[in-house]
NUTI-118470 format. One record per atom (N, C-alpha, C, O): residue number from 1; residue in one letter; atom name; x, y, z negated. Coordinates in pm, 1 decimal, decimal comma. Layout:
N
<n: NUM | res: A | atom: CA | east: X | north: Y | up: Z>
...
This chain:
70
<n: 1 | res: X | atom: N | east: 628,3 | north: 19492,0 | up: -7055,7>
<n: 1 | res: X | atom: CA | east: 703,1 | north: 19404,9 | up: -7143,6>
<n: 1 | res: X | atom: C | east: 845,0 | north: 19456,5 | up: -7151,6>
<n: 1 | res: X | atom: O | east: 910,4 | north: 19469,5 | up: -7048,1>
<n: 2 | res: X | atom: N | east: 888,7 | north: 19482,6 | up: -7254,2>
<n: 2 | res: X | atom: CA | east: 1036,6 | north: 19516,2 | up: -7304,8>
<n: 2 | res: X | atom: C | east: 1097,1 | north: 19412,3 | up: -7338,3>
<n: 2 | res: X | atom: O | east: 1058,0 | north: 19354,8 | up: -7439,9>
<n: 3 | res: X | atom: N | east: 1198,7 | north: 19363,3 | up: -7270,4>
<n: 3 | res: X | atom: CA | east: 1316,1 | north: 19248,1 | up: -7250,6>
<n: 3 | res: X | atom: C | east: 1458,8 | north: 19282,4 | up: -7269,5>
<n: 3 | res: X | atom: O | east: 1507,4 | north: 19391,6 | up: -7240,1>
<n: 4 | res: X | atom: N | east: 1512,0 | north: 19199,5 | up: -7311,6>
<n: 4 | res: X | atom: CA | east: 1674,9 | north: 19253,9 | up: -7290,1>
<n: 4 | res: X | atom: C | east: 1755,3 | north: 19181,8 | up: -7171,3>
<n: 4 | res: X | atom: O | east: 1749,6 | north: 19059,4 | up: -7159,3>
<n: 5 | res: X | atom: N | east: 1809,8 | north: 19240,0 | up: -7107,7>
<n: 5 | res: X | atom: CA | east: 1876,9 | north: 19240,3 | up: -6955,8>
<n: 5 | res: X | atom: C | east: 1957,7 | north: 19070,5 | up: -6984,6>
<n: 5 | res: X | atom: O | east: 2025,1 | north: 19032,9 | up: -7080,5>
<n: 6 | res: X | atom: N | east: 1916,3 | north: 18996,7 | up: -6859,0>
<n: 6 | res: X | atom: CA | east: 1927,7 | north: 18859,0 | up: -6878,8>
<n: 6 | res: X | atom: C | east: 2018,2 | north: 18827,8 | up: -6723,1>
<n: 6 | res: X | atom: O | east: 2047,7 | north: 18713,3 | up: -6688,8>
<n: 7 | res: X | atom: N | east: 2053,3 | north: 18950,6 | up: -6641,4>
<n: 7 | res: X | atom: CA | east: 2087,7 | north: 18955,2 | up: -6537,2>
<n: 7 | res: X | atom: C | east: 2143,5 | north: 18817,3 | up: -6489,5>
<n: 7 | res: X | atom: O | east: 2188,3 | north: 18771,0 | up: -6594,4>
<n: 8 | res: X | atom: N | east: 2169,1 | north: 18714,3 | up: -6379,9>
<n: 8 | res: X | atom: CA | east: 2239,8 | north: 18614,5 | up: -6345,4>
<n: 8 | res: X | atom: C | east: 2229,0 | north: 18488,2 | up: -6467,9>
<n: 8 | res: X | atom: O | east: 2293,9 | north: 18383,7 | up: -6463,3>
<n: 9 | res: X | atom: N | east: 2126,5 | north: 18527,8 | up: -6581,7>
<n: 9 | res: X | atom: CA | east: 2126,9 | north: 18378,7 | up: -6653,4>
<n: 9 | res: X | atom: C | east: 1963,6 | north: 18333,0 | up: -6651,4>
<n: 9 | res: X | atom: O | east: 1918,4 | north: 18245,1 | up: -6724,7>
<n: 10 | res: X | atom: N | east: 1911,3 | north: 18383,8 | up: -6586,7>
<n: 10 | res: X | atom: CA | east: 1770,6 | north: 18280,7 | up: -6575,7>
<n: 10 | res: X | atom: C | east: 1771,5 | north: 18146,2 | up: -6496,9>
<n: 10 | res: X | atom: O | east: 1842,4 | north: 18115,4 | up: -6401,1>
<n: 11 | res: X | atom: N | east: 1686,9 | north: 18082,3 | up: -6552,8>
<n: 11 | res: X | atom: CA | east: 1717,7 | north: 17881,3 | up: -6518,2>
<n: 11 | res: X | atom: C | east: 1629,1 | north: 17952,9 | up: -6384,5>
<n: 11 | res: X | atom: O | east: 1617,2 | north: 18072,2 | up: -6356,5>
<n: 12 | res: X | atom: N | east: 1564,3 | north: 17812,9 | up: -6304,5>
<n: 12 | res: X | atom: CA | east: 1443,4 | north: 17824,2 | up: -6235,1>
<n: 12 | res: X | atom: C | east: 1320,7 | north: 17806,8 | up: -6296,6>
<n: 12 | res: X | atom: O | east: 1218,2 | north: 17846,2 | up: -6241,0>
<n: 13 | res: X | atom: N | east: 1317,9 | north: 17732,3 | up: -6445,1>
<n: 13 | res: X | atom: CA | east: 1155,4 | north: 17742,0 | up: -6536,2>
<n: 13 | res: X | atom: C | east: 1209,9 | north: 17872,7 | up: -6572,5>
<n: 13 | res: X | atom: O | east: 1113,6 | north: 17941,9 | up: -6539,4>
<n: 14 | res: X | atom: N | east: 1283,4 | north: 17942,6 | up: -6610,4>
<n: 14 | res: X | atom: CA | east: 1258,0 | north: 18113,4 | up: -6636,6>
<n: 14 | res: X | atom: C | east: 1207,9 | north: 18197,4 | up: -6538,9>
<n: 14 | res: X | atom: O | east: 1113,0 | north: 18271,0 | up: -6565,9>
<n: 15 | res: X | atom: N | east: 1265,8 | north: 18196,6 | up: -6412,8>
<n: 15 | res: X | atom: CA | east: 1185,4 | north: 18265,6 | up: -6295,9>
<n: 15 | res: X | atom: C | east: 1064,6 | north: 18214,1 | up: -6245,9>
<n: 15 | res: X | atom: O | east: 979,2 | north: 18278,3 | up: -6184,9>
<n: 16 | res: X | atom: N | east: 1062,6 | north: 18115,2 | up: -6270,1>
<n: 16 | res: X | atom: CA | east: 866,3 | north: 18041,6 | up: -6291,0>
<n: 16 | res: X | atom: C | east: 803,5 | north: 18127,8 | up: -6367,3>
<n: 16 | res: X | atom: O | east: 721,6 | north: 18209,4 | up: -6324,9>
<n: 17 | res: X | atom: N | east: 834,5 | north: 18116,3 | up: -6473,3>
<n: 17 | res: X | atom: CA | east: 796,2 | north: 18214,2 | up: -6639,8>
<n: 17 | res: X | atom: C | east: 730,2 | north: 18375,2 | up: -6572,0>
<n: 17 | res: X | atom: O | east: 619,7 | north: 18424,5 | up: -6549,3>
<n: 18 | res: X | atom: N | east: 857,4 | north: 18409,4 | up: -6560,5>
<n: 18 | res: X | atom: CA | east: 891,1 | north: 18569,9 | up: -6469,6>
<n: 18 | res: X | atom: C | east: 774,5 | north: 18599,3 | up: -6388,6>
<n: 18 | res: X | atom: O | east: 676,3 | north: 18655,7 | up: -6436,9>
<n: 19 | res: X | atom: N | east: 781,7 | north: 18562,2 | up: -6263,9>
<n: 19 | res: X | atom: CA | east: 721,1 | north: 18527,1 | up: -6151,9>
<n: 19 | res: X | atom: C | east: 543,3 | north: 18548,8 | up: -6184,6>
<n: 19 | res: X | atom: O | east: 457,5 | north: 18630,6 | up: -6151,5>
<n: 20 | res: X | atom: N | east: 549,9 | north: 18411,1 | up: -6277,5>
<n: 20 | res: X | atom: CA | east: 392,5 | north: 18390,8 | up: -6277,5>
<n: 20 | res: X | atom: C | east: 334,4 | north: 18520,5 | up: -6334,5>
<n: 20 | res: X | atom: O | east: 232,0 | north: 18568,4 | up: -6286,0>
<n: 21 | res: X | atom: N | east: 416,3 | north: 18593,7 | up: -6465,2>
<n: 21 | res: X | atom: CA | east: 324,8 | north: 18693,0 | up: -6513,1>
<n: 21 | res: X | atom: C | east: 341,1 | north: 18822,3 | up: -6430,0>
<n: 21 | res: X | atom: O | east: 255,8 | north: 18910,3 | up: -6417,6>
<n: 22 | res: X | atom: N | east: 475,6 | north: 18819,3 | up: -6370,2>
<n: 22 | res: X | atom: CA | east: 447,2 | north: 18971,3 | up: -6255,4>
<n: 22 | res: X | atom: C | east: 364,7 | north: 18966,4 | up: -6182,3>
<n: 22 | res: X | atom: O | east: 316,7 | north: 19077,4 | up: -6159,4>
<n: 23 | res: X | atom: N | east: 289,7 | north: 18830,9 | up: -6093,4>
<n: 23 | res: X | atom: CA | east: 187,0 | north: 18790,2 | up: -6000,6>
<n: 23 | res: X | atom: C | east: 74,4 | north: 18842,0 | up: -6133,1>
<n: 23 | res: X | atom: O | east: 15,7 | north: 18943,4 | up: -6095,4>
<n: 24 | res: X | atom: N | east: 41,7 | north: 18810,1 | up: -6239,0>
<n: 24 | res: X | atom: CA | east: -56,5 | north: 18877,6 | up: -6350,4>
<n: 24 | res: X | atom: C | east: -66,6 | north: 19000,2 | up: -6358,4>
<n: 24 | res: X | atom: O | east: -170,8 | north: 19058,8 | up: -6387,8>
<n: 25 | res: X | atom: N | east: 30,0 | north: 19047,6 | up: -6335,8>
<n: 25 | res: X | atom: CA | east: 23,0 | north: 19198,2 | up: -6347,1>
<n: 25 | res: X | atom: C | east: 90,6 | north: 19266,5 | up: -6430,2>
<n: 25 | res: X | atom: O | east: 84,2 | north: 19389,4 | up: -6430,2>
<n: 26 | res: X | atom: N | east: 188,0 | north: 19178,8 | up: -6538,6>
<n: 26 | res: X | atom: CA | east: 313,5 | north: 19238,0 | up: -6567,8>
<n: 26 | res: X | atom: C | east: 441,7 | north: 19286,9 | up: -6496,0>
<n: 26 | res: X | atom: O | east: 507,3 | north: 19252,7 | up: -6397,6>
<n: 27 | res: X | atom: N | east: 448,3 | north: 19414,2 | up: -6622,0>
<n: 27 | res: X | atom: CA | east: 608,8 | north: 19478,7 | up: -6516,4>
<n: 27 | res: X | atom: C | east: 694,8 | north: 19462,7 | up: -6621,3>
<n: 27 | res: X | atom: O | east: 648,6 | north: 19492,9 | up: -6731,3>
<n: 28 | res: X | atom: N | east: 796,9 | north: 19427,0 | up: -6617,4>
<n: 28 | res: X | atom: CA | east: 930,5 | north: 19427,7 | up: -6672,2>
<n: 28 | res: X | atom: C | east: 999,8 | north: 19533,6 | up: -6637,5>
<n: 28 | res: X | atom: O | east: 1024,1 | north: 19583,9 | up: -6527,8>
<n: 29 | res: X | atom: N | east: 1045,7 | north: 19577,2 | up: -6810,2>
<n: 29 | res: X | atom: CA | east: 1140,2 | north: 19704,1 | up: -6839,2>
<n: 29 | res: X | atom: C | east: 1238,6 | north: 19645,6 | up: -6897,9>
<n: 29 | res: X | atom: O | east: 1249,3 | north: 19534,5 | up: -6949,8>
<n: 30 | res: X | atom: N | east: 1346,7 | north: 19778,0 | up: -6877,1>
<n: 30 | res: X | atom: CA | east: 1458,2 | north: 19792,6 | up: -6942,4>
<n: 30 | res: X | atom: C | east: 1472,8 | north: 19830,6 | up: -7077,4>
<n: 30 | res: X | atom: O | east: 1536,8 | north: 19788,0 | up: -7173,5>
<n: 31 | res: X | atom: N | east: 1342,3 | north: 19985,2 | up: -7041,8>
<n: 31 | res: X | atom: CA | east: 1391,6 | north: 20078,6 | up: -7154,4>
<n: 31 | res: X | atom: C | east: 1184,2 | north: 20090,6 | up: -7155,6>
<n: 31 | res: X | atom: O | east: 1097,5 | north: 20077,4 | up: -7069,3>
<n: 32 | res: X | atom: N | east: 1184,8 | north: 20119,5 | up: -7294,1>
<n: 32 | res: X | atom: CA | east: 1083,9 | north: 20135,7 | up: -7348,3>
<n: 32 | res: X | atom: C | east: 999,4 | north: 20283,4 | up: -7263,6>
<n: 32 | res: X | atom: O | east: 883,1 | north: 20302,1 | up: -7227,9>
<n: 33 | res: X | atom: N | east: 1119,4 | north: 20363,3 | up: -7257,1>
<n: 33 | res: X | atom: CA | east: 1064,7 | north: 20542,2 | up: -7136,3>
<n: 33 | res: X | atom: C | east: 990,3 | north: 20478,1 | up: -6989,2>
<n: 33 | res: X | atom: O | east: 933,6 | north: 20552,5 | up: -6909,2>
<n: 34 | res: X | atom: N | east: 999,0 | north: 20360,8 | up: -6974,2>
<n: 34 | res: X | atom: CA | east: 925,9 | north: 20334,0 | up: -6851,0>
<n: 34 | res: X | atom: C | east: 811,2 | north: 20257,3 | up: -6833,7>
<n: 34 | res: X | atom: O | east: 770,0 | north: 20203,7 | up: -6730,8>
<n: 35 | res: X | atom: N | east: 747,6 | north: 20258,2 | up: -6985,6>
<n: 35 | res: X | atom: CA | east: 612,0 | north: 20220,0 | up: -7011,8>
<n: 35 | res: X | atom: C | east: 522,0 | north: 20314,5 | up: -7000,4>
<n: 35 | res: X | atom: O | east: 542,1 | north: 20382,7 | up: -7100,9>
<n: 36 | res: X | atom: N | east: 423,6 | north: 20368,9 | up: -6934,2>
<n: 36 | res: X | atom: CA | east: 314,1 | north: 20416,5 | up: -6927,2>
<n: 36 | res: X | atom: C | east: 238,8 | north: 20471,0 | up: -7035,5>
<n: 36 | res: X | atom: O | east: 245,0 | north: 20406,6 | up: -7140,3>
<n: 37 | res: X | atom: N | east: 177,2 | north: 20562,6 | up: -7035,0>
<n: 37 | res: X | atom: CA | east: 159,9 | north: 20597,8 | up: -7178,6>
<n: 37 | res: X | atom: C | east: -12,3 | north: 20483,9 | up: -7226,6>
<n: 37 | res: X | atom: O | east: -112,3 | north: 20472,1 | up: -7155,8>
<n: 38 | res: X | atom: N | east: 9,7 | north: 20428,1 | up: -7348,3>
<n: 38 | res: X | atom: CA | east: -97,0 | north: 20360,3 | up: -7362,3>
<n: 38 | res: X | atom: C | east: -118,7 | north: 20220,8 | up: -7322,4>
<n: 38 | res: X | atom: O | east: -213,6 | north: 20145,8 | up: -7345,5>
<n: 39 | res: X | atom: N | east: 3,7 | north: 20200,4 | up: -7249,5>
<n: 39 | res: X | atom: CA | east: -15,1 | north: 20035,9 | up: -7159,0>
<n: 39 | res: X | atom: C | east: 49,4 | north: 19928,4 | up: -7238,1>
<n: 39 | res: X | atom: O | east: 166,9 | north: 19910,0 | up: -7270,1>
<n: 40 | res: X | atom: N | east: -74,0 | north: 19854,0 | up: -7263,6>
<n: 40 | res: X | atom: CA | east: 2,1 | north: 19724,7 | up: -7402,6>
<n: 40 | res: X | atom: C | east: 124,0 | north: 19681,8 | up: -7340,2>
<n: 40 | res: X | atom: O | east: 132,4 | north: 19657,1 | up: -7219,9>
<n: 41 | res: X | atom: N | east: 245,7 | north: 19670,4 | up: -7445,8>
<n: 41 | res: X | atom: CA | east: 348,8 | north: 19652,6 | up: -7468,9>
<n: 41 | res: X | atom: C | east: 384,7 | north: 19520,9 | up: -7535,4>
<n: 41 | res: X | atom: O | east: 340,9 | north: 19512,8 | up: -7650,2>
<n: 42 | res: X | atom: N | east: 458,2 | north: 19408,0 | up: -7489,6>
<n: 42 | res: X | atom: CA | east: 494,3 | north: 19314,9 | up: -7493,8>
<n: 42 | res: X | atom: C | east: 644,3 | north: 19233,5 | up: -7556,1>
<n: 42 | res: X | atom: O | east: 680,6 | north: 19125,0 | up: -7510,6>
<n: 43 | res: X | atom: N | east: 734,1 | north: 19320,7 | up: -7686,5>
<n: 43 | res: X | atom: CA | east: 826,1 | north: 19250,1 | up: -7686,6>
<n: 43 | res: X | atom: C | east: 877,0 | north: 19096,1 | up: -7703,4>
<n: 43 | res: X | atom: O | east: 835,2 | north: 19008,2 | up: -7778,8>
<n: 44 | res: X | atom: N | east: 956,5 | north: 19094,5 | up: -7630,2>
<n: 44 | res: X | atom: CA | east: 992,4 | north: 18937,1 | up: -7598,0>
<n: 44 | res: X | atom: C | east: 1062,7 | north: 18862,1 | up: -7743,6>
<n: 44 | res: X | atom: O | east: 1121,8 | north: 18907,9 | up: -7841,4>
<n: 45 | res: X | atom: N | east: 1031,3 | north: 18756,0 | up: -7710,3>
<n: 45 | res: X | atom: CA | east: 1086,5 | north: 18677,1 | up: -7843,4>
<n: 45 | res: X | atom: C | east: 1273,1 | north: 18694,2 | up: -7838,3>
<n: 45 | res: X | atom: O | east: 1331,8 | north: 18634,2 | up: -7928,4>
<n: 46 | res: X | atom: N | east: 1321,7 | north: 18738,0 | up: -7781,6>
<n: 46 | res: X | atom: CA | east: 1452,3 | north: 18746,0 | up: -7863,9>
<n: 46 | res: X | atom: C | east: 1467,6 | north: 18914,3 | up: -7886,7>
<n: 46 | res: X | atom: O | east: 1562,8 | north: 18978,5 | up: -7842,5>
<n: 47 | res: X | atom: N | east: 1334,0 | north: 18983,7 | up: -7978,8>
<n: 47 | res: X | atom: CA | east: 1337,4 | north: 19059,9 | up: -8008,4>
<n: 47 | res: X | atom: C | east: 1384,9 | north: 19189,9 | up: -7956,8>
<n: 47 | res: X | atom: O | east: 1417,8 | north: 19197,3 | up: -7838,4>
<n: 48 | res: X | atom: N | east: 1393,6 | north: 19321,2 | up: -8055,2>
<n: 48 | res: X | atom: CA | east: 1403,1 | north: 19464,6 | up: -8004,7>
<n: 48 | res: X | atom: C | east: 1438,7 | north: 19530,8 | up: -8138,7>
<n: 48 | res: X | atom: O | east: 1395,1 | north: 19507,1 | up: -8251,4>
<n: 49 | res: X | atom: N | east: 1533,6 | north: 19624,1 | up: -8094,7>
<n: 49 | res: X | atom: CA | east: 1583,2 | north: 19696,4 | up: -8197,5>
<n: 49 | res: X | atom: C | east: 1473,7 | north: 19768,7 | up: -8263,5>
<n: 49 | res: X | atom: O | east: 1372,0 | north: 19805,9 | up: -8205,0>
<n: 50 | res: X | atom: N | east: 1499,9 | north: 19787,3 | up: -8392,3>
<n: 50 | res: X | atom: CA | east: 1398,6 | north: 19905,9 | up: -8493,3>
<n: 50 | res: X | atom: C | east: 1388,3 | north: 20013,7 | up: -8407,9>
<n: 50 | res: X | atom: O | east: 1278,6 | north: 20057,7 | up: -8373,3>
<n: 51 | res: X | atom: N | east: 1461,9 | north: 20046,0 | up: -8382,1>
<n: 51 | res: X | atom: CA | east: 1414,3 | north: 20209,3 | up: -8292,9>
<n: 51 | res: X | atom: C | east: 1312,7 | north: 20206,4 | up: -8193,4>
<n: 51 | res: X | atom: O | east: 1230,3 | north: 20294,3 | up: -8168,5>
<n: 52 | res: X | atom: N | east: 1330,4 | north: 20075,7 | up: -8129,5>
<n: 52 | res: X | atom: CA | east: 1210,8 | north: 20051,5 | up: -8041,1>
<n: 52 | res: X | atom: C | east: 1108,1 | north: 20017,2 | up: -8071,7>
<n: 52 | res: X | atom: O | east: 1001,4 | north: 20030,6 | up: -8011,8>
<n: 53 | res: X | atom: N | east: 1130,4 | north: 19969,2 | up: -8168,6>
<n: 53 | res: X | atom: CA | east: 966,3 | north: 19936,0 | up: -8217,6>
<n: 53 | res: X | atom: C | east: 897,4 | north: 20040,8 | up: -8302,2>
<n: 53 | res: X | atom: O | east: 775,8 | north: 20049,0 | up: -8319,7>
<n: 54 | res: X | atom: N | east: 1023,6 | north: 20147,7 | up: -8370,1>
<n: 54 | res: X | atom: CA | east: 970,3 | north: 20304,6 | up: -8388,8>
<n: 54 | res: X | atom: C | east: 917,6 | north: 20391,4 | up: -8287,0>
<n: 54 | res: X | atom: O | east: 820,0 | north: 20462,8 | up: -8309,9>
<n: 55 | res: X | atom: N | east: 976,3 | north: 20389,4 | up: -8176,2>
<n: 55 | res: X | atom: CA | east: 925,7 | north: 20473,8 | up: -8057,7>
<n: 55 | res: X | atom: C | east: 798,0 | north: 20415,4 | up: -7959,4>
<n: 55 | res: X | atom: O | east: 751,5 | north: 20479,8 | up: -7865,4>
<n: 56 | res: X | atom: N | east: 751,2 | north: 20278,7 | up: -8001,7>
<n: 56 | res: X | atom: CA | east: 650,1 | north: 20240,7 | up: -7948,0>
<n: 56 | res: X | atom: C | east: 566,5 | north: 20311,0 | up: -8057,5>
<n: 56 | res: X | atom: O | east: 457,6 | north: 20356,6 | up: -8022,8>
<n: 57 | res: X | atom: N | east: 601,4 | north: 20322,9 | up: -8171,7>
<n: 57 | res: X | atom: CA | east: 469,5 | north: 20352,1 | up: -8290,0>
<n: 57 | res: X | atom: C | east: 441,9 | north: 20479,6 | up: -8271,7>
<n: 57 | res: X | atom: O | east: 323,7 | north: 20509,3 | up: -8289,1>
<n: 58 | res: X | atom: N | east: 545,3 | north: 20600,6 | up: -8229,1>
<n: 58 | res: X | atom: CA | east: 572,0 | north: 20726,8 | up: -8252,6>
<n: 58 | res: X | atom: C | east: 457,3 | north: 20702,2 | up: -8092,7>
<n: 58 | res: X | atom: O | east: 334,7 | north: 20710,2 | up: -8101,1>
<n: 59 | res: X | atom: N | east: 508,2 | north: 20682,1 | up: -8001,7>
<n: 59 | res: X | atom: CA | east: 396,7 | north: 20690,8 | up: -7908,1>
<n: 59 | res: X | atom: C | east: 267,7 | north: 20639,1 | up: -7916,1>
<n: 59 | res: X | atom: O | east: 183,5 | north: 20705,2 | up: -7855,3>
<n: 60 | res: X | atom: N | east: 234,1 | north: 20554,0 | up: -7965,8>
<n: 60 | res: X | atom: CA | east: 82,2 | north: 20490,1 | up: -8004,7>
<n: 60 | res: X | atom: C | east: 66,5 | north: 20399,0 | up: -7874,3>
<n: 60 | res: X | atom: O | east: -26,9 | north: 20390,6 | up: -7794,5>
<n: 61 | res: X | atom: N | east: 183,1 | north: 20337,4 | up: -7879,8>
<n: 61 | res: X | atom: CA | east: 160,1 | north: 20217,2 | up: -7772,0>
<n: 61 | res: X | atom: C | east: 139,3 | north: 20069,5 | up: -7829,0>
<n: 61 | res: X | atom: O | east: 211,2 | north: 19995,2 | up: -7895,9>
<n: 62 | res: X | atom: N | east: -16,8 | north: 20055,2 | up: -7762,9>
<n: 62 | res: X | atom: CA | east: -43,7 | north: 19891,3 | up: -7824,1>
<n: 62 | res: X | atom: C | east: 57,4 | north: 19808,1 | up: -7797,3>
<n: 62 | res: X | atom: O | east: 128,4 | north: 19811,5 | up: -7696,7>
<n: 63 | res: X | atom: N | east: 67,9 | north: 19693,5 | up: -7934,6>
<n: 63 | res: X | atom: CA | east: 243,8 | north: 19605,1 | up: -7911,4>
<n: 63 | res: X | atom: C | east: 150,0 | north: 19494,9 | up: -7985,7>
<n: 63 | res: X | atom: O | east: 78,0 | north: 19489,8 | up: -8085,4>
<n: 64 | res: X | atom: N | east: 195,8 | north: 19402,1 | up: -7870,9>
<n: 64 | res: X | atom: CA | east: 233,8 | north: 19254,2 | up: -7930,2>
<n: 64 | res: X | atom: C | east: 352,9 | north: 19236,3 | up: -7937,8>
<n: 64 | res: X | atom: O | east: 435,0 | north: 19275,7 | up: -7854,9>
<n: 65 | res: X | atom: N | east: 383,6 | north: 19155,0 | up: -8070,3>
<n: 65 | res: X | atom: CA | east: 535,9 | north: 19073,3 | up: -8066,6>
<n: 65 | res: X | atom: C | east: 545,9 | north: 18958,0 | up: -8049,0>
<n: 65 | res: X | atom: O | east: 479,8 | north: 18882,9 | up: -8120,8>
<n: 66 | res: X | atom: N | east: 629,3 | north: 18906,0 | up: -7950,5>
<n: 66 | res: X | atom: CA | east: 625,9 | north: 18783,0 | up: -7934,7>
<n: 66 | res: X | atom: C | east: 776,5 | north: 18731,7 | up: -8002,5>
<n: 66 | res: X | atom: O | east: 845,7 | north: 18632,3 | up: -7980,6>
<n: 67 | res: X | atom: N | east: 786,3 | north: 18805,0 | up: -8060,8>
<n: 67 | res: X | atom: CA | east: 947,5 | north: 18765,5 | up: -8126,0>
<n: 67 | res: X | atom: C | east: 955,2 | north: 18644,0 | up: -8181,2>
<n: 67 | res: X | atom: O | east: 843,5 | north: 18610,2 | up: -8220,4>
<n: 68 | res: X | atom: N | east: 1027,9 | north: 18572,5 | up: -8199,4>
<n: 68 | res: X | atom: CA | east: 998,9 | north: 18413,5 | up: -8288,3>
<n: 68 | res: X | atom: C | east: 1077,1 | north: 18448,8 | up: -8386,5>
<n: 68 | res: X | atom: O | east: 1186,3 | north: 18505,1 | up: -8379,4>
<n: 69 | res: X | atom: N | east: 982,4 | north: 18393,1 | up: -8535,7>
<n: 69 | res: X | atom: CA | east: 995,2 | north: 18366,9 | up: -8625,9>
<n: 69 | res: X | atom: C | east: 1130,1 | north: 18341,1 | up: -8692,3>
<n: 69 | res: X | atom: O | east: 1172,6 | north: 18396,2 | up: -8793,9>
<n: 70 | res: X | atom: N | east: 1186,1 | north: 18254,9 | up: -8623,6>
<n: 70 | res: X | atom: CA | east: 1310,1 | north: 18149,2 | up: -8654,5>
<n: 70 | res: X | atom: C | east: 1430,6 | north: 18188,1 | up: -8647,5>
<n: 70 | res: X | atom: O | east: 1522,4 | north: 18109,4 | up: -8670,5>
């Protein structure tokens, strides 16, 4: 999952959030270079720059967006 750096502002329902899916088996990145080649890709709802979502395509990395709409 590709996130943008939230350092010192997560509530405790965010590290609930966090928590539960790293216990799932998600890893949280910084940078898109530390995804695995091929390993579905997850951007978060407060989105990701065009380039990143070019360099997931240029690599052929499966992507969900969870970006919101709104």
């Amino acid at each position: 999952m590709v996130r943008r750096s939230m350092s010192g502002m997560r509530s405790s329902t965010t590290n609930t959030w966090f928590e539960s899916l790293k216990n799932k088996g998600a890893i949280f990145v910084e940078d898109l270079s530390e995804v695995p080649p091929l390993a579905v890709t997850v951007f978060s709802a407060h989105g990701v720059a065009r380039s990143v979502e070019e360099e997931a395509a240029v690599r052929s990395l499966p992507v969900l967006n969870a970006t919101c709409l709104w």
